[in-house]
N, C-alpha and C positions, 0 to 999 in steps of 0.2 A: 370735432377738430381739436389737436389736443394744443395744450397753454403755447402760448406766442412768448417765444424768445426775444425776437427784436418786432420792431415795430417797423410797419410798409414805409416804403421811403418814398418819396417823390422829387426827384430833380428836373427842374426849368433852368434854362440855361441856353447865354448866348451863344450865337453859332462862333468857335473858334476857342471859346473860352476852357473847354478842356471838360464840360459834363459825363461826356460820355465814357473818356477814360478814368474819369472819378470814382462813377457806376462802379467801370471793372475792377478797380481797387478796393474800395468797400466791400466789393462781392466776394471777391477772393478774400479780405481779411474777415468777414462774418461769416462766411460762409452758405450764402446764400443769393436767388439768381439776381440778375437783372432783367429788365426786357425794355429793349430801346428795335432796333432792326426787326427783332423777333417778331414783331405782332405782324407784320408783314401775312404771311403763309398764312397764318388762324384768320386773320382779321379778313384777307379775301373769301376764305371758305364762308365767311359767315355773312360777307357783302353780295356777293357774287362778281365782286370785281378778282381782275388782275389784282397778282405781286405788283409788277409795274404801275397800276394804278394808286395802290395804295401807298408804292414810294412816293411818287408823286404828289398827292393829293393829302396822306395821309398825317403831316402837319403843316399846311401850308394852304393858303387862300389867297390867291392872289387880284389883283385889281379886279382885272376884265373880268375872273370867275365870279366875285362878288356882283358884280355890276348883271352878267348873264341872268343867276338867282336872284335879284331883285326884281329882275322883266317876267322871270317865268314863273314867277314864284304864286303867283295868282292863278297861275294858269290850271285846268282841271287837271291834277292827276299828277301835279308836276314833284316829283320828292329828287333831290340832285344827288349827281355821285358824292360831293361833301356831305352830307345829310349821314348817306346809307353808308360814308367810310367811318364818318364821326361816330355813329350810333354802331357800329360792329367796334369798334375799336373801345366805346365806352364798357359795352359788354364785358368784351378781355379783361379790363382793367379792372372791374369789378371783382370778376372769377377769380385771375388771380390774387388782388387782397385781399379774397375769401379763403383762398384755399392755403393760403403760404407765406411768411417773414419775405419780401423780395423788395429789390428796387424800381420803379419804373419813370422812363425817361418821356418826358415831355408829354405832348397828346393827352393837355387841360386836366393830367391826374391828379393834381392837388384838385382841384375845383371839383370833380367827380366821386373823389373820395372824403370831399369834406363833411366833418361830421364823424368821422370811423375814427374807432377807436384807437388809441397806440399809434399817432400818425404824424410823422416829420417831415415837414416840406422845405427844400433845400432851392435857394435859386443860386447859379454858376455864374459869375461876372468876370470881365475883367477889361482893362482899357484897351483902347481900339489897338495901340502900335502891337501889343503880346497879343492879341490875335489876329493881326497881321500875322506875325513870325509864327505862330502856329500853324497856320494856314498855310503859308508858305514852306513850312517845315513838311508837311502833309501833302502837298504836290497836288492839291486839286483844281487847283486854276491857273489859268497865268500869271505872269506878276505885274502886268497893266490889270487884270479883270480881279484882281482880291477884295479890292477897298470897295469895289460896288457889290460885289458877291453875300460878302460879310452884311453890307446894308441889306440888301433885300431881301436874303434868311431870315435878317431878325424883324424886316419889316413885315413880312411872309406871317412869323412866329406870334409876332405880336397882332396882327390882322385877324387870326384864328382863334384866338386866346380870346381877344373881344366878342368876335360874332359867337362864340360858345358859351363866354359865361359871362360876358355883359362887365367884365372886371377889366383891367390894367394889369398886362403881362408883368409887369415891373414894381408893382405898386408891393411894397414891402413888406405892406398886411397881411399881404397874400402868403407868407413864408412864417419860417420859425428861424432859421439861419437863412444868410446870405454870406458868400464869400468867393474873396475878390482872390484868383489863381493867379491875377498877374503877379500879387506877394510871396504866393507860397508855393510848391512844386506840390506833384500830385500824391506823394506822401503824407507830408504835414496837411493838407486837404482830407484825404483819409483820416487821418489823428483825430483832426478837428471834429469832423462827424462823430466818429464814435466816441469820441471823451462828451459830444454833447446828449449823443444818445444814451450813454451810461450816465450821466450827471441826471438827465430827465427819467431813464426809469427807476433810481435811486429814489425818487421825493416820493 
């Protein structure tokens, strides 16, 4: 593999708060991928699930699914689609901060790649009214159903974060930056990162 320009990025990040489109800024100004949707298509070939399943399942644990794997979990023989989506999706994550300078969004990749060398993990924040207006702005729910949608994502987020690595989706030891998008647009966001990615591999 030949010398590493930037180092694998890892963004967590509230639903609303703008990660995703961060990703694609970063990406386009270093020049290199991201993978957030993507793992979709690899991560089923490698499960044997659905696309669809792994949209669904594949950051996200919810109540009743927890509650379902704690009853069968004893059971002989019992391994659940969370397991087999977490464990194909840990895979990818791997591969690629093997093979390549990239970003990847969510789906416990600090946690999985801790320990790797050349590694920056970013969490996305921002106060609840600007991810309203994001959300709203995005057209994905009603605007009676946002303010619950937005909770359950992140309670979803952080639900999966625990059962995986036994940490606090939130907890600030877990990052190297955190930053709050309701201050800044997704430019000066960009900036941010890479003036701290260049300041870090300068020392």
């Amino acid at each position: 593999m030949s010398e590493r320009k930037y180092p694998v990025i890892t963004i967590s990040r509230e639903f609303g708060a703008g990660g995703h489109s961060i990703a694609r800024v970063v990406s386009e100004r270093l020049g290199i991928p991201y993978y957030d949707r993507d793992f979709a298509k690899q991560a089923a070939a490698r499960s044997g699930y659905s696309q669809e399943d792994i949209d669904r399942e594949g950051e996200n644990l919810s109540r009743s699914a927890r509650l379902l794997d704690n009853i069968l979990n004893n059971s002989a023989g019992y391994f659940s689609s969370h397991d087999a989506i977490y464990q194909a999706q840990k895979e990818l994550i791997l591969q690629f901060a093997a093979e390549q300078d990239c970003i990847i969004i969510g789906r416990c990749a600090d946690y999985v790649l801790d320990g790797t060398e050349n590694l920056v993990r970013l969490f996305v924040y921002a106060e609840i009214k600007e991810r309203i207006n994001k959300v709203r702005e995005k057209g994905y729910f009603p605007e009676e159903d946002i303010l619950k949608n937005i909770k359950r994502i992140d309670r979803e987020r952080r639900d999966y974060y625990r059962y995986y690595t036994g940490k606090s989706w939130e907890n600030l030891e877990n990052y190297d930056l955190m930053i709050n998008t309701g201050k800044i647009d997704l430019e000066d966001a960009a900036d941010l990162i890479i003036d701290y990615i260049e300041k870090v591999q300068s020392e």
